[in-house]
C-alpha positions as CSV (number, residue, x, y, z in Angstrom):
1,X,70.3,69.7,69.4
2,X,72.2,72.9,69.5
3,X,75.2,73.5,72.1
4,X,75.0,76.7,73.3
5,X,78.4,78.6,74.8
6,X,78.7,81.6,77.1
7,X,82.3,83.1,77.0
8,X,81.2,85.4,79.7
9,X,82.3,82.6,82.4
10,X,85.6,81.7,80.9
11,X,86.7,85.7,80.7
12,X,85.5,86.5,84.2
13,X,87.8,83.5,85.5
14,X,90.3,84.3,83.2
15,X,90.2,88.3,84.8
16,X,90.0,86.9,88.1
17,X,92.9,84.6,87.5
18,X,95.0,87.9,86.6
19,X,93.5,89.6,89.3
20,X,94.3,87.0,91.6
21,X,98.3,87.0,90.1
22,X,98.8,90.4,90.5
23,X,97.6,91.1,93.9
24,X,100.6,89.8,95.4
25,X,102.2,92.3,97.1
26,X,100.1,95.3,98.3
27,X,100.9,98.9,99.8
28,X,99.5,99.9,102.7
29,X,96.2,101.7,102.3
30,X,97.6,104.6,104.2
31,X,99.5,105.7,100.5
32,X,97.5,106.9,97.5
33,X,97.8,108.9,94.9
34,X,98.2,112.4,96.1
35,X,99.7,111.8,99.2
36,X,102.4,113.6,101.0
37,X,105.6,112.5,102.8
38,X,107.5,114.0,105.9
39,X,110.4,115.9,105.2
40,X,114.0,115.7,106.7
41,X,113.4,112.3,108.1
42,X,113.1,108.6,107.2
43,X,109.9,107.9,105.5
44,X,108.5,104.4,106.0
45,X,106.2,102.3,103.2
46,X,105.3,99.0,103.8
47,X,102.5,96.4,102.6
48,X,101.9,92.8,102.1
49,X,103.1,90.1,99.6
50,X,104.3,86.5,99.1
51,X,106.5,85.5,102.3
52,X,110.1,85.5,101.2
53,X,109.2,87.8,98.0
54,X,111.7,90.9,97.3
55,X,109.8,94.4,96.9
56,X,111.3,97.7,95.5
57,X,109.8,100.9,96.7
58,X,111.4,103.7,94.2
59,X,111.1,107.8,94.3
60,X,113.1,110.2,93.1
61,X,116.6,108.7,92.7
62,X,116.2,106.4,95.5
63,X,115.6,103.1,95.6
64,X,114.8,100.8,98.6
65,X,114.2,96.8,98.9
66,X,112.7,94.4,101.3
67,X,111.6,91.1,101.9
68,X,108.5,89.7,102.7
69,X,108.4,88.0,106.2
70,X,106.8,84.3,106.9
71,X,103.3,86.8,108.3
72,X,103.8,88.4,104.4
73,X,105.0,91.5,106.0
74,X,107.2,94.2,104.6
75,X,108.7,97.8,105.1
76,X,111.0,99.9,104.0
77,X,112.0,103.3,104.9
78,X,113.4,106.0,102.6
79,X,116.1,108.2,103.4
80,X,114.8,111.7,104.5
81,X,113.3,113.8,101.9
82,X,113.2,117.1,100.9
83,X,110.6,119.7,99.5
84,X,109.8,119.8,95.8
85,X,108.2,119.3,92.7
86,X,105.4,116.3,92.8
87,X,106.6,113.3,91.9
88,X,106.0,109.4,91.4
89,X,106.4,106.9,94.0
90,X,106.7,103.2,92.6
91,X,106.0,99.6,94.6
92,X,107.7,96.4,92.6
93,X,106.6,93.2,93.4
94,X,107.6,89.7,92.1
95,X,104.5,90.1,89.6
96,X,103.1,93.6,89.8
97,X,103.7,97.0,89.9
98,X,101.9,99.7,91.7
99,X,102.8,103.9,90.8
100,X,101.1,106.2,93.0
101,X,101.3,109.8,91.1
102,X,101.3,113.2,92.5
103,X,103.6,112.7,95.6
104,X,104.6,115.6,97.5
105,X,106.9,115.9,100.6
106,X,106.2,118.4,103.4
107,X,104.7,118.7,107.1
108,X,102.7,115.9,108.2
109,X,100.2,116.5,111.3
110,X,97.4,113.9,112.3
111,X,94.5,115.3,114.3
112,X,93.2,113.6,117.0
113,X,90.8,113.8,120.4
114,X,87.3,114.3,120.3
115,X,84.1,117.0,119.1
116,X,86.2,119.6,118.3
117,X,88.7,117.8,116.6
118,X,86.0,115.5,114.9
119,X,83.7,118.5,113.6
120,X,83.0,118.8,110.0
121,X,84.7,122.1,108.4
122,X,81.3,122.8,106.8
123,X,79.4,122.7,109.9
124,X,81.6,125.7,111.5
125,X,81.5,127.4,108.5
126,X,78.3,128.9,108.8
127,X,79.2,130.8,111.7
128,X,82.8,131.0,111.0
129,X,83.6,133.8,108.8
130,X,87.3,133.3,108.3
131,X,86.7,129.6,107.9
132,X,84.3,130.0,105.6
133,X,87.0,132.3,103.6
134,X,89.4,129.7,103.8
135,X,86.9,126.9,101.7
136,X,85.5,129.6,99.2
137,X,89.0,130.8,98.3
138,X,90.0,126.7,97.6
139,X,91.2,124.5,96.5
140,X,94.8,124.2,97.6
141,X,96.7,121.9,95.5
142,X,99.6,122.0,98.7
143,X,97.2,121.2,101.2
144,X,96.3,116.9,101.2
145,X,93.6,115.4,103.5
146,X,93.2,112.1,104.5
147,X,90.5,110.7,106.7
148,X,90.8,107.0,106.4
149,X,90.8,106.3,102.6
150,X,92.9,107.9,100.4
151,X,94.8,111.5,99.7
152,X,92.8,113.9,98.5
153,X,93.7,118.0,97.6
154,X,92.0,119.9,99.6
155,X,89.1,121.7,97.8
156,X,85.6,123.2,98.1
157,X,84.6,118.5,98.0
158,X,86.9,117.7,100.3
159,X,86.9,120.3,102.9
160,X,83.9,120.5,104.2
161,X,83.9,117.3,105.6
162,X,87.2,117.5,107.2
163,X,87.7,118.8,110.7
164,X,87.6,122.2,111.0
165,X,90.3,122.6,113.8
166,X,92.8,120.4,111.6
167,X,91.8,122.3,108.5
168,X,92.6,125.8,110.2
169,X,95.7,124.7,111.4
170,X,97.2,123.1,108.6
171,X,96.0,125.8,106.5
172,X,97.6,128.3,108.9
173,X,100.4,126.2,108.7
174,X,101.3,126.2,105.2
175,X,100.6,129.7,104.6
176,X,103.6,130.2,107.0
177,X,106.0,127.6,105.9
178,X,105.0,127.9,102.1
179,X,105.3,123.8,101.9
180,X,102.9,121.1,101.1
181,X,101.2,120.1,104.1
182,X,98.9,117.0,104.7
183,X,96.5,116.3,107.3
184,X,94.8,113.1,108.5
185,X,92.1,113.1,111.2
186,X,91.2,110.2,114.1
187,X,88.5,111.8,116.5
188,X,85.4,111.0,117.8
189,X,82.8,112.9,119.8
190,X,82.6,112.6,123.3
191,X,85.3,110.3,123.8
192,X,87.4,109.8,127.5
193,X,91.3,109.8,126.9
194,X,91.4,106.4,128.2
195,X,89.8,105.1,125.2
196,X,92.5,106.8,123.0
197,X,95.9,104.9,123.8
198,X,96.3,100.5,124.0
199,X,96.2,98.7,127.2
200,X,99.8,97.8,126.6
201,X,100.6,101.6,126.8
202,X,98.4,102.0,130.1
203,X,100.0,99.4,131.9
204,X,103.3,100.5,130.9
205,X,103.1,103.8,132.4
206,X,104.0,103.4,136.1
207,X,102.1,106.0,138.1
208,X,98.7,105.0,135.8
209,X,99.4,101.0,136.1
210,X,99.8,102.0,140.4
211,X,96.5,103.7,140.3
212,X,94.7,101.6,138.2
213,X,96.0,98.7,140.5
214,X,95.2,100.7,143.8
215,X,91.6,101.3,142.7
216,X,90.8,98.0,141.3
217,X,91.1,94.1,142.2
218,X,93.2,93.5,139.5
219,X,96.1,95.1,137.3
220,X,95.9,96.1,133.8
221,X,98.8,93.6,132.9
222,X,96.9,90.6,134.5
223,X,93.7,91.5,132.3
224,X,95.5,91.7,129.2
225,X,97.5,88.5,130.2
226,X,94.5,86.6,131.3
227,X,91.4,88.7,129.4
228,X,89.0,85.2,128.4
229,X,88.8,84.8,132.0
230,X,88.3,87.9,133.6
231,X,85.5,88.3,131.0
232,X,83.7,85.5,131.7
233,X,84.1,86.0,136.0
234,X,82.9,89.2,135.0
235,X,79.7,87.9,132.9
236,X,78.8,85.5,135.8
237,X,78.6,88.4,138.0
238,X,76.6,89.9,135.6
239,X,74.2,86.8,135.1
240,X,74.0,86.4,139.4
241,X,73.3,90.3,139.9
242,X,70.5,90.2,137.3
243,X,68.5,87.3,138.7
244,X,68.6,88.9,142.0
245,X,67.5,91.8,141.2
246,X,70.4,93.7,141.8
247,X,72.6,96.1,140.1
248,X,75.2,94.8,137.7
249,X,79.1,95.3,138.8
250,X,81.7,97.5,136.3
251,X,82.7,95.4,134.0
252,X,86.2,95.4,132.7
253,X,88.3,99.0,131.9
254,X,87.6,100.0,128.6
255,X,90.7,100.4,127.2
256,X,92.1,101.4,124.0
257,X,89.5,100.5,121.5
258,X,89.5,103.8,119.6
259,X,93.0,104.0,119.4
260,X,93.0,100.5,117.5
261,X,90.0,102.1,115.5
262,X,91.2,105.6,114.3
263,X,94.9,105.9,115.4
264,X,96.9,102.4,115.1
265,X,96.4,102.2,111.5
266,X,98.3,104.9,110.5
267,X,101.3,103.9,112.4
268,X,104.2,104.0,111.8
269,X,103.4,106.7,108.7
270,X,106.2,109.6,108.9
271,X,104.7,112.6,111.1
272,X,106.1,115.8,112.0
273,X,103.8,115.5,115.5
274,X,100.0,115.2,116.8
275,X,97.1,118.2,117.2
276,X,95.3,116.7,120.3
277,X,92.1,118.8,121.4
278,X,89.7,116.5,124.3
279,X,89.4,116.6,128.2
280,X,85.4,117.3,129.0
281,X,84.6,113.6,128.8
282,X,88.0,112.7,131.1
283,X,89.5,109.3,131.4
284,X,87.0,107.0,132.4
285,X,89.4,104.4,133.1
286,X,88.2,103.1,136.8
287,X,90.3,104.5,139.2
288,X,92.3,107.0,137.3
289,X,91.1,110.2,137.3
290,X,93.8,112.3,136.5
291,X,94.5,113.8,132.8
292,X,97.7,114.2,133.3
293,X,98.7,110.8,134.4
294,X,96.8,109.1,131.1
295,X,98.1,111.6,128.9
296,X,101.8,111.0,129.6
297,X,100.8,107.3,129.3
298,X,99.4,108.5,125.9
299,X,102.1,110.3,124.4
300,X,104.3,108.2,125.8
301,X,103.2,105.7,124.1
302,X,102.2,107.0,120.7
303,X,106.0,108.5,120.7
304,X,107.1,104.6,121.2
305,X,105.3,103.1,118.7
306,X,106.0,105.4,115.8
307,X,109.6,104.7,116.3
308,X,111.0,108.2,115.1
309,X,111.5,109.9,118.5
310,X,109.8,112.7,120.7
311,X,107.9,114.3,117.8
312,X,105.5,117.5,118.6
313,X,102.5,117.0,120.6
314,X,100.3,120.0,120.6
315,X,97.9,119.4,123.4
316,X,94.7,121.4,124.2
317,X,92.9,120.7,127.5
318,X,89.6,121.2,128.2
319,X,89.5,122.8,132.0
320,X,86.1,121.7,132.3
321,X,87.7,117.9,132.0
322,X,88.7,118.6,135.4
323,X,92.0,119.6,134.9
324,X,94.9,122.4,135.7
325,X,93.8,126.0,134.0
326,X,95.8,128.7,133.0
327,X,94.2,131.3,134.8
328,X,92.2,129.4,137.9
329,X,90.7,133.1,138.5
330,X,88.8,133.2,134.8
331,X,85.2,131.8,135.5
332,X,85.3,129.9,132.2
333,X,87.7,127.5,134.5
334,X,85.0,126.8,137.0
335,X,85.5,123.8,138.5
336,X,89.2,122.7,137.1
337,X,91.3,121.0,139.6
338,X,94.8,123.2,141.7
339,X,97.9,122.5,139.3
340,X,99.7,119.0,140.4
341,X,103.4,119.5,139.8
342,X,104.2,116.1,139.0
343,X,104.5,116.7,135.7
344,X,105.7,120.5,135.7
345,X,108.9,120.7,133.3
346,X,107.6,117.3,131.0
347,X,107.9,117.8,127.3
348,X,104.1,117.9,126.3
């Protein structure tokens, strides 16, 4: 009888056993090749390794540690940065290295809100002239876009299928400054702003916790304290309503779910501020139908969690969100709301 052997096995566990070693400490997948960093202010990188393992994040002629915490968490944040030539930033672990190439520093701006944030570049295009000039005169190597999986130069590939708002602006943008300038995008169609910022933000916000409160039989902090079991009163309610033929109560506010989807992973990546273009689908959060109020909540917020202070927040409201208008006269405002002064003089 003859034995018969398959290497194939033994390589494959011997690849996966290297594979396996070396994936020890990881970057964030918010940094790729091609990538750009904010200027003139600290620039954070972090990832994942070993708990208790030392990693050294390297560009230019600095060089930062950190450990690994006992959730195998770790950041570091470069000392701020200025414009030029593209460079190599470097990630040592305890038994790998990673080198992302092609590294500029410049304006960072994310995008955010909902249709016309969220609409494809190519789709405008055909009845955009000047946008259309902007994609057939590409690429431009200084302009980076990001939409949720890696860097890329912005080109006649990538462009199209980036938002055309963000696209304009940034290209605007860097025409005017003359630096690199990366974009990334988190928007979604006919979205409310209460679905945009955490519940922890909501409730932290005074006046929006007050009416929330006022309007419902419950606060926002007892939900997220106690959520199991006002989902399952709620469900019950649901179950009794059905078999009796009757229509089912509001269920829970929902709250934050595509901030956690298309915002919170980029956090706390170094920004110079936030496009924001949304208002015709409102707030939707029960009992709170004021912009204003959720949008403070919402900067607010955002501002907190990124850690580096009041950065820009370019906000375009929709008037036909119910809102204050400019000109209350102009019939395109139809149906927008007398200006509240609660928020007159407010940074946003």
């Amino acid at each position: 009888m003859k034995l018969k052997f398959s290497f194939l096995p033994i390589f494959l566990g011997c690849a996966l056993g290297t594979t396996w070693m070396n994936a020890a400490s990881t970057v964030d997948r918010m940094f790729s090749d091609g990538m750009v960093l904010q200027r003139g202010q600290s620039v954070p990188v972090w990832g994942t390794a070993d708990a208790g393992e030392s990693v050294t994040v390297s560009f230019r002629d600095q060089s930062k540690k950190a450990t690994a915490g006992k959730d195998g968490k770790w950041l570091v944040k470069l000392d701020a940065l200025k414009v030029g030539p593209a460079g190599k930033l470097t990630v040592l672990g305890k038994t790998n290295k990673v080198e992302f190439k092609d590294v500029l520093v410049g304006e960072v701006w994310i995008g955010s809100g909902q249709s016309n944030m969220a609409g494809g570049a190519g789709g405008y295009a055909k009845r955009d002239t000047d946008l259309a000039k902007i994609i057939a005169e590409g690429p431009y190597p200084q302009i980076r876009l990001y939409a949720g999986s890696a860097w890329k130069v912005a080109d006649k590939a990538s462009m199209p299928r980036f938002s055309a708002i963000h696209l304009s602006f940034g290209y605007a943008l860097q025409q005017e400054l003359k630096v690199p300038v990366g974009l990334m995008v988190g928007a979604a169609g006919g979205t409310p702003s209460g679905r945009w910022l955490s519940e922890e933000m909501a409730a932290a916000d005074t006046e929006l916790a007050k009416q929330f409160k006022a309007a419902n039989s419950y606060s926002l902090s007892d939900f997220i304290n106690d959520r199991e079991a006002f989902m399952k009163e709620w469900q019950a309610k649901v179950a009794k309503a059905k078999a009796e033929g009757k229509r089912a109560p509001r269920g829970p506010a929902r709250i934050g779910d595509l901030y956690a989807r298309h915002i919170e992973y980029m956090v706390p990546y170094g920004i110079r501020g936030v496009l924001w273009d949304q208002g015709e689908s409102k707030t939707q959060i029960p009992g709170v139908a004021d912009q204003y109020v959720v949008m403070n909540a919402l900067i607010t917020g955002w501002r907190k969690v990124w850690g580096q202070g009041d950065f820009h927040f370019l906000h375009v409201q929709k008037p036909s969100g119910g809102v204050c208008p400019w000109d209350p006269e102009n019939p395109v405002n139809r149906g927008a709301k007398a200006f509240s002064s609660q928020f007159a003089g407010q940074p946003f």
